[in-house]
C-alpha positions in Angstrom: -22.3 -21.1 -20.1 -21.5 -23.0 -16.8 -18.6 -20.7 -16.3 -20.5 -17.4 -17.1 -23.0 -18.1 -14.7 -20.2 -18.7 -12.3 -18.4 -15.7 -12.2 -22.1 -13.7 -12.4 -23.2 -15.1 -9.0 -26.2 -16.9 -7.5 -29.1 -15.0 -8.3 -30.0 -12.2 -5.8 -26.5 -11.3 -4.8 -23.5 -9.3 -5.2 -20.9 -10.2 -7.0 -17.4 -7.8 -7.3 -15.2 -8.1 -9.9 -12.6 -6.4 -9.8 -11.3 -7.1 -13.5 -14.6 -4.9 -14.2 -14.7 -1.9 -11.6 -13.9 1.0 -12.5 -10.7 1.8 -10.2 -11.0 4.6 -7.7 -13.8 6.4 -5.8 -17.4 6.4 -7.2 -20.1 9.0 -7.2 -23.8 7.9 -6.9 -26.8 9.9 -6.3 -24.4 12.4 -5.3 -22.4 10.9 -2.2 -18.7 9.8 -2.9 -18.1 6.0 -2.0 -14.4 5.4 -1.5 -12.2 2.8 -3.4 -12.5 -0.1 -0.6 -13.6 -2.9 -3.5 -16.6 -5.4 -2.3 -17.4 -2.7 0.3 -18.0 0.1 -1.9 -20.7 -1.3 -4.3 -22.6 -3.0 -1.0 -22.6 0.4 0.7 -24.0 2.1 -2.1 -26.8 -1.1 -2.3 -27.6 -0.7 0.8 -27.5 3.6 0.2 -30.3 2.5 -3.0 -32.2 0.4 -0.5 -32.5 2.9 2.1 -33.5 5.4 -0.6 -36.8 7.6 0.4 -37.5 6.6 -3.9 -37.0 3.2 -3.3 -39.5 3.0 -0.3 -42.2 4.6 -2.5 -41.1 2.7 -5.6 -41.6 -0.6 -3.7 -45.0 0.2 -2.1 -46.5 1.7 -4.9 -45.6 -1.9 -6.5 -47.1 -4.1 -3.6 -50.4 -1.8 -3.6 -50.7 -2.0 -7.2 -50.5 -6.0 -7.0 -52.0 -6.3 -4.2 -54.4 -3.6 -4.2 -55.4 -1.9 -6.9 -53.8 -1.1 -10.4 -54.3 2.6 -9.2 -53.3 2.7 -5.8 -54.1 4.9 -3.3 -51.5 7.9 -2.5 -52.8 7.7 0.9 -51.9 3.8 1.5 -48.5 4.1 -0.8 -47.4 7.2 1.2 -48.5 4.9 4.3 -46.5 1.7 3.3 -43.2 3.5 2.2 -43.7 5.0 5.7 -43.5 1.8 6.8 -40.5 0.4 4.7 -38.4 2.8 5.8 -38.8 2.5 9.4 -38.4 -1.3 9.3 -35.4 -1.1 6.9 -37.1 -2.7 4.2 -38.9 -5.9 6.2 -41.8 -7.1 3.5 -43.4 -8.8 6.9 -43.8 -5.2 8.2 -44.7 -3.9 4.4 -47.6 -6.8 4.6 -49.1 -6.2 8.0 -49.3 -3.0 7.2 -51.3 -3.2 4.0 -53.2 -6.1 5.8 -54.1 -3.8 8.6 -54.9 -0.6 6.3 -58.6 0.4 5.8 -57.9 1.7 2.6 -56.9 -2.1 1.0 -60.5 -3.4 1.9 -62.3 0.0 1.2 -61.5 -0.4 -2.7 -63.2 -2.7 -4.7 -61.5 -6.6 -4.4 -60.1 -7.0 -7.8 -57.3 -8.3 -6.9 -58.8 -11.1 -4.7 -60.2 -14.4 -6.6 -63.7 -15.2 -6.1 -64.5 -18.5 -4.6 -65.4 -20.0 -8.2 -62.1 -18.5 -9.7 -60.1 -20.1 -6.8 -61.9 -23.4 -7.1 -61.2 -23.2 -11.3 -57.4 -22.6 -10.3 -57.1 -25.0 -7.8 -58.2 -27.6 -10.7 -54.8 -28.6 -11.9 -53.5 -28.5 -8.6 -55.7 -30.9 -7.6 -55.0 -33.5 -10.5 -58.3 -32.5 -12.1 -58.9 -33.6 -15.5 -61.2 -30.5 -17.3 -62.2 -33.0 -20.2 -63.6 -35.5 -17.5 -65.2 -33.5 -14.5 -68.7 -32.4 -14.7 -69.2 -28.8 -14.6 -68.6 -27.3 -11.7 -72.1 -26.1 -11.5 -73.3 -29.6 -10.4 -72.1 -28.4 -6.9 -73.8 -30.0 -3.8 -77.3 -29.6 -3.3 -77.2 -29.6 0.6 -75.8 -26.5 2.3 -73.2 -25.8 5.0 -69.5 -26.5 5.7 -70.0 -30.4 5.9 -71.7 -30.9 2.9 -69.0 -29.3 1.1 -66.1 -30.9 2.9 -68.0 -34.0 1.9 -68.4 -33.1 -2.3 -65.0 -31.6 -2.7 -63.6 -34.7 -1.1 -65.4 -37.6 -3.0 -64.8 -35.6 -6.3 -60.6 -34.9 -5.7 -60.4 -38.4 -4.3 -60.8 -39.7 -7.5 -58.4 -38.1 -9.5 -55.2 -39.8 -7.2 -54.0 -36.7 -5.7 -54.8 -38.1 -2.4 -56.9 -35.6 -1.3 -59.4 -37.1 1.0 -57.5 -40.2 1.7 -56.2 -41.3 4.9 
């Protein structure tokens, strides 16, 4: 199995084998690649990346995660604006969904609520479910300090050295 995973690469990259290429020039997406080995299958990569298909294809993905499981032609036709100008650069692809008024317009179902965040930062925290009181039996006194003060007596005492110093 070593071996296998060997001659397949590190995840993420190209590999050529040349045992397994088909010998001469290749057609894809209609433009003839010629038979220069390694270079041939990273030019047409980097053809597929530069695709006007694959810009839309990747932010149609990123607003449906990030967004909206229907997202907005507007904002997709927006980002793969975006991705195509900055060859591909997520950072860009991020900003740009960040600064768009169309990702805060639609309802936030893709954004945890503060009770949802707490629940999954549980575990994270070393919480125990079976032994922590409901987290309804949240601090009585309101106001930043009161909660940095709850949050940190209660995670201090599961050893996950949270509150410690």
């Amino acid at each position: 199995m070593r071996d296998a995973r060997a001659s397949l690469g590190t995840p993420g990259t190209f590999v050529f084998n040349a045992n397994a290429h088909q010998p001469g020039a290749q057609r894809v997406m209609g433009k003839i690649y010629p038979p220069n080995g390694v270079a041939q299958g990273e030019a047409v990569l980097a053809d597929i990346a530069r695709h006007p298909s694959t810009a839309k294809f990747i932010a149609t993905k990123f607003v449906r995660h990030f967004v909206a499981d229907d997202p907005p032609p507007a904002l997709v036709a927006r980002l793969a604006d975006v991705f195509g100008k900055s060859d591909g650069d997520l950072r860009a692809l991020a900003t740009a969904l960040l600064d768009s008024d169309e990702a805060w317009k639609a309802p936030l179902t893709k954004v945890r609520s503060p009770y949802e965040f707490l629940v999954a930062g549980g575990p994270i925290a070393g919480a125990d479910p079976r032994r922590s009181r409901p987290l309804s039996q949240r601090p009585q006194r309101a106001g930043p300090a009161a909660m940095v003060a709850f949050w940190t007596k209660r995670l201090s005492r599961h050893q996950c050295g949270v509150g410690r110093t």
